[in-house]
C-alpha positions as CSV (number, residue, x, y, z in Angstrom):
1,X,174.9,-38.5,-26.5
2,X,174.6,-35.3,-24.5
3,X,178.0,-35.1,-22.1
4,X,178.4,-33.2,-18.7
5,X,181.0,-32.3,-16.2
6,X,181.6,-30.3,-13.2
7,X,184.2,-29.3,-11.2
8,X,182.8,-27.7,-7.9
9,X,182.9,-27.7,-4.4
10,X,179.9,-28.9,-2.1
11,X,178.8,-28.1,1.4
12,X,175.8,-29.8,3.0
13,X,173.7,-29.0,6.0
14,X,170.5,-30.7,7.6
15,X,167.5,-28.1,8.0
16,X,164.4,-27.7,9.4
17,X,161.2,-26.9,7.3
18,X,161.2,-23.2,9.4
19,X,164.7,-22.5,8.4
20,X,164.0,-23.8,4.8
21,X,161.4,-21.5,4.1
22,X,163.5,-18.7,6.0
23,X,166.2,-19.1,3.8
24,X,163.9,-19.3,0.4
25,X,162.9,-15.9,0.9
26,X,166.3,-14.3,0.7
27,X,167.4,-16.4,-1.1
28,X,165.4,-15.3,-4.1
29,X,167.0,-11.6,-3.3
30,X,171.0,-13.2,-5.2
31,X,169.4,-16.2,-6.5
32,X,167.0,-17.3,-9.2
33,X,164.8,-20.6,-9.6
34,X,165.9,-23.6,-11.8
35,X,164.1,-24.0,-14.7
36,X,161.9,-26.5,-13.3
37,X,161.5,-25.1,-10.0
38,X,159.6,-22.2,-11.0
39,X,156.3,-21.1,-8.8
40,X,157.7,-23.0,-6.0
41,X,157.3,-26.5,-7.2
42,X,159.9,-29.2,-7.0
43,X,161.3,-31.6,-9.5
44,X,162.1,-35.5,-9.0
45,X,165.8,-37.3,-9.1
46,X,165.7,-41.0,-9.3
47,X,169.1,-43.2,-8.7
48,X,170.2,-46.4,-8.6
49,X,173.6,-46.7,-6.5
50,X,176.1,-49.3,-7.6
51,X,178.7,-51.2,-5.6
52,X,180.9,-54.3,-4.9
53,X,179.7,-57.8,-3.5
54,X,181.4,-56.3,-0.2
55,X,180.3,-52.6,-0.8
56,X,183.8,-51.7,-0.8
57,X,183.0,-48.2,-3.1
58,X,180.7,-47.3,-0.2
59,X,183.2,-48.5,2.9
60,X,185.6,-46.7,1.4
61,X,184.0,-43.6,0.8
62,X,182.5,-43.8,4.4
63,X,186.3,-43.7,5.5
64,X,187.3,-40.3,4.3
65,X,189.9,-41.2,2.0
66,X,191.8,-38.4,-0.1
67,X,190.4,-39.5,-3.4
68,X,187.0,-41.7,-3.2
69,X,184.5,-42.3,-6.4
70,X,180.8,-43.7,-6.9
71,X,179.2,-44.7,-10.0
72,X,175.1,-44.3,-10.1
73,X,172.6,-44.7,-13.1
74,X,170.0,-41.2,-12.8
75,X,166.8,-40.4,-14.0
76,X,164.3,-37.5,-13.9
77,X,161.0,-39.3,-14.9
78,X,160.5,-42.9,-13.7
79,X,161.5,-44.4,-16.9
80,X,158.5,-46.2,-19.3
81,X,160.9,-48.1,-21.9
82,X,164.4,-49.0,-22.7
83,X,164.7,-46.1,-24.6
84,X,163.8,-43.6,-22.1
85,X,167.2,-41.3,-21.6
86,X,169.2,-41.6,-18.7
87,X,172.4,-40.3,-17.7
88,X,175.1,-42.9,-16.2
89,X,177.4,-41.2,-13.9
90,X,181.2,-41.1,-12.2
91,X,181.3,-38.9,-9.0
92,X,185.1,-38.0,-7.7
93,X,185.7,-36.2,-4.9
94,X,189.9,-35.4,-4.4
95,X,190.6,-33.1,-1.3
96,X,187.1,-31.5,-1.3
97,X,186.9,-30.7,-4.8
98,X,184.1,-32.9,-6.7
99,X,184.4,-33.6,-10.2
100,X,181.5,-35.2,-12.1
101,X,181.3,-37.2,-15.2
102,X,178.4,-38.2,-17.1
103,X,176.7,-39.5,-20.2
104,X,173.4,-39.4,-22.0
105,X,172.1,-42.5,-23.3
106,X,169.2,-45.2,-23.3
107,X,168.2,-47.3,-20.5
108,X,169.1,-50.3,-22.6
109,X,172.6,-48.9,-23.5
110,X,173.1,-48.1,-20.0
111,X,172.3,-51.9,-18.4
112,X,174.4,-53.5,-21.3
113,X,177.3,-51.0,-20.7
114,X,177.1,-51.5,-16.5
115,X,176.0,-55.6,-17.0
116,X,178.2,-57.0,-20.1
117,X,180.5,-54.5,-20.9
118,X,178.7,-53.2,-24.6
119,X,180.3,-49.4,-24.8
120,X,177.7,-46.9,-25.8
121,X,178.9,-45.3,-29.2
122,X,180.7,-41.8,-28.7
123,X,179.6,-39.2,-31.2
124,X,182.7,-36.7,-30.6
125,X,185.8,-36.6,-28.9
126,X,184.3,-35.7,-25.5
127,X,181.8,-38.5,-25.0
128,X,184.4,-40.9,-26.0
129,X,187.1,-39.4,-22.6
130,X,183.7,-40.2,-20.6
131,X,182.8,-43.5,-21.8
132,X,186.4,-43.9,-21.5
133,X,186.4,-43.3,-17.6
134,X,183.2,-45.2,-17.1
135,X,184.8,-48.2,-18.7
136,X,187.7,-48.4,-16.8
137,X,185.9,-47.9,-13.7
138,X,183.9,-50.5,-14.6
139,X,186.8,-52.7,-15.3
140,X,188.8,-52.1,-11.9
141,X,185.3,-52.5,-10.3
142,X,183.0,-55.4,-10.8
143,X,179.5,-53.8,-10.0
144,X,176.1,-54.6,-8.9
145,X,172.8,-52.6,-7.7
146,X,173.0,-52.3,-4.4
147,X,170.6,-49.2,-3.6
148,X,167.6,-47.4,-4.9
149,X,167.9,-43.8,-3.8
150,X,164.9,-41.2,-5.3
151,X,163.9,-37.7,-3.7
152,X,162.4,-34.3,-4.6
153,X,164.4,-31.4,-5.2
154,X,164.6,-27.0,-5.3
155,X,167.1,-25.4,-7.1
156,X,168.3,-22.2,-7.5
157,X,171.4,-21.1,-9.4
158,X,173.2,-17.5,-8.5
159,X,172.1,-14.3,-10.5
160,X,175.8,-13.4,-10.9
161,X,177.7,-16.3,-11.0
162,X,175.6,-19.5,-12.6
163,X,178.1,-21.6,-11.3
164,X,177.1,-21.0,-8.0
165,X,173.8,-23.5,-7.2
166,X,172.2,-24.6,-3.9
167,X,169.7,-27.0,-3.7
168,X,167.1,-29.0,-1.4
169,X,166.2,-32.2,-1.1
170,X,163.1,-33.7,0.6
171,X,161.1,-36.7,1.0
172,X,164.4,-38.8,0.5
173,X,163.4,-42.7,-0.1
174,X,165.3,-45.7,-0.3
175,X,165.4,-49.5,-1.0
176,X,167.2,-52.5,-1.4
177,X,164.9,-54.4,-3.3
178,X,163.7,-54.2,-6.9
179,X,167.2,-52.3,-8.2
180,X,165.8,-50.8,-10.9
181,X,164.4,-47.7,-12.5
182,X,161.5,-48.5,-14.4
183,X,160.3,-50.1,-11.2
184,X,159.4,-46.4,-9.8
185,X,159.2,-44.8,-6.6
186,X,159.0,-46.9,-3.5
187,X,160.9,-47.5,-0.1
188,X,161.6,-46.0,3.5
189,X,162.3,-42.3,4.6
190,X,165.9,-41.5,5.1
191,X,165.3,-38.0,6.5
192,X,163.4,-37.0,9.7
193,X,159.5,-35.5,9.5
194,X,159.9,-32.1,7.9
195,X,164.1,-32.1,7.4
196,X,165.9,-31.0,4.3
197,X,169.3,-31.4,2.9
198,X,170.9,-28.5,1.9
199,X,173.7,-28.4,-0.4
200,X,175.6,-25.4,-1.9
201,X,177.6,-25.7,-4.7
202,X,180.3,-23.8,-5.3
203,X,183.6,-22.6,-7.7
204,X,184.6,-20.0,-5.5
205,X,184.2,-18.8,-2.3
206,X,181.0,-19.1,-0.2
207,X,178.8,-15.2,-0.6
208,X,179.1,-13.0,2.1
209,X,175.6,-12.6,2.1
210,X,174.8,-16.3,2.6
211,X,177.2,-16.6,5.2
212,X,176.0,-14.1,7.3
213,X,172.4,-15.9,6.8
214,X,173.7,-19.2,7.6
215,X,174.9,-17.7,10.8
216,X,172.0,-16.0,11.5
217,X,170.0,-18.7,11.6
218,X,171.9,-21.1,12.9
219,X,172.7,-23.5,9.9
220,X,175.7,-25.6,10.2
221,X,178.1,-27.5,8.0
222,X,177.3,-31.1,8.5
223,X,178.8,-34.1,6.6
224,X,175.9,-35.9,5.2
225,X,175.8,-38.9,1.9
226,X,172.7,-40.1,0.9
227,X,174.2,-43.5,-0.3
228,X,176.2,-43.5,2.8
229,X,173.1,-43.0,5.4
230,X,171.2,-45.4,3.6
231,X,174.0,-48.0,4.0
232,X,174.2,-47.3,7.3
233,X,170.5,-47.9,8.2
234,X,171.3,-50.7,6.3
235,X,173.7,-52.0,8.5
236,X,172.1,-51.5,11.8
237,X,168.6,-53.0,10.3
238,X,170.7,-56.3,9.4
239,X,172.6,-56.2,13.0
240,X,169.5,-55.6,14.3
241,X,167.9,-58.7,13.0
242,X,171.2,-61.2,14.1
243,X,172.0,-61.4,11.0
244,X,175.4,-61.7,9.2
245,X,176.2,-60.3,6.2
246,X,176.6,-62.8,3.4
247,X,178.3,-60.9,0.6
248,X,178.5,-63.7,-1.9
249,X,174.4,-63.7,-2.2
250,X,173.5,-59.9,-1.4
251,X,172.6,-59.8,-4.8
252,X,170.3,-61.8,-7.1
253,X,170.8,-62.3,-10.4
254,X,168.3,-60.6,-12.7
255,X,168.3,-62.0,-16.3
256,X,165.4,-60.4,-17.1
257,X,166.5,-56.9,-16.6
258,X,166.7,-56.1,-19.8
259,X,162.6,-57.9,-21.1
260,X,161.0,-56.3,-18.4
261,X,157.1,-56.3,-18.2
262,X,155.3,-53.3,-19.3
């Protein structure tokens, strides 16, 4: 079971398709492609968000607290088994520093871990502090699906400093329906027409150079969530249609999550 953390800060900012490919070419002066992103193209990130009966993770998150946390399941390929790898993950944010956990394992492990409770095995010392947070998240949080969240990314890392990353993120879809990944890519736009979100991710300061850029073309700091845009639309569709909100039933139970139909 492959393990991952960071420890970074993030900035995000909502661009236009002009000032996206503005910024690409000097970008590639400090900065070099992902590994998937080479020749231009793009690579995929599927997600399904996980919450409270009463979306409290998301409310609270939406408030600004000090400390705040989410928990979603990600994929790179829309998986075609229960043994297709996926990485369960723990996002922390305290005073504008994010920290990210997350573990490698089956699709299977990862419903029975999130659904009943079954830990993943831990192979070294490491995976076991991980499964160890994940559990007692999971255990101070009683979770369901509550959003599908997919999108195309570009990546670039810094040529001096790999710890330094920005990334864009297009064609942004979303729904509430059908909470799972093998179920593949389907759902509403959450970004305007020809908008990308920006994000630069950093351990240290922000580069001259790219601050000078930013400035120069008018690119500003904006505070933008995926999850948290999506429940908002969410909440204004539901207002719109005189609805209330009846937290007990938001989600359906889904015994067959695990014997789906291939």
């Amino acid at each position: 079971m492959a393990i991952t953390t960071f420890k970074r800060f993030e900035m995000k900012f909502l661009i236009s398709k002009e000032q996206f490919q503005m910024l690409q070419q000097k970008i590639l002066e400090y900065m070099n492609p992902d590994e998937y992103c080479k020749n231009g193209t793009n690579y995929s990130i599927y997600n399904i968000y996980y919450d409270t009966f009463d979306n409290k993770i998301i409310r609270t998150s939406l408030s600004k607290p000090c400390y705040k946390e989410k928990l979603r399941l990600r994929s790179y390929t829309t998986p075609t088994s229960m043994d297709s790898k996926v990485y369960l993950e723990l996002k922390k944010k305290t005073a504008g520093i994010v920290h990210k956990r997350r573990a490698s394992m089956t699709l299977q492990e990862a419903y029975e871990f999130i659904e009943w409770g079954k830990r993943p095995a831990g192979k070294n010392y490491m995976s076991r502090q991980v499964i160890n947070e994940l559990d007692y998240f999971l255990s101070k949080n009683e979770v369901f699906p509550a959003a599908y969240i997919s999108y195309t990314r570009m990546a670039f890392f810094g040529k001096n400093d790999k710890d330094f990353r920005i990334t864009f993120d297009s064609n942004i879809i979303t729904r509430r329906n059908d909470l799972y990944l093998e179920k593949g890519c389907s759902g509403e736009q959450l970004l305007e027409n020809g908008q990308y979100l920006m994000e630069v991710k950093i351990s240290r300061s922000v580069p001259l150079w790219l601050a000078e850029l930013l400035a120069d073309l008018k690119i500003y700091k904006t505070s933008f969530s995926k999850y948290g845009n999506e429940y908002k639309n969410y909440c204004e569709k539901t207002r719109a249609k005189g609805l209330n909100f009846n937290f007990s039933s938001k989600f359906i139970s889904q015994p067959d999550r695990l014997c789906p139909n291939y």
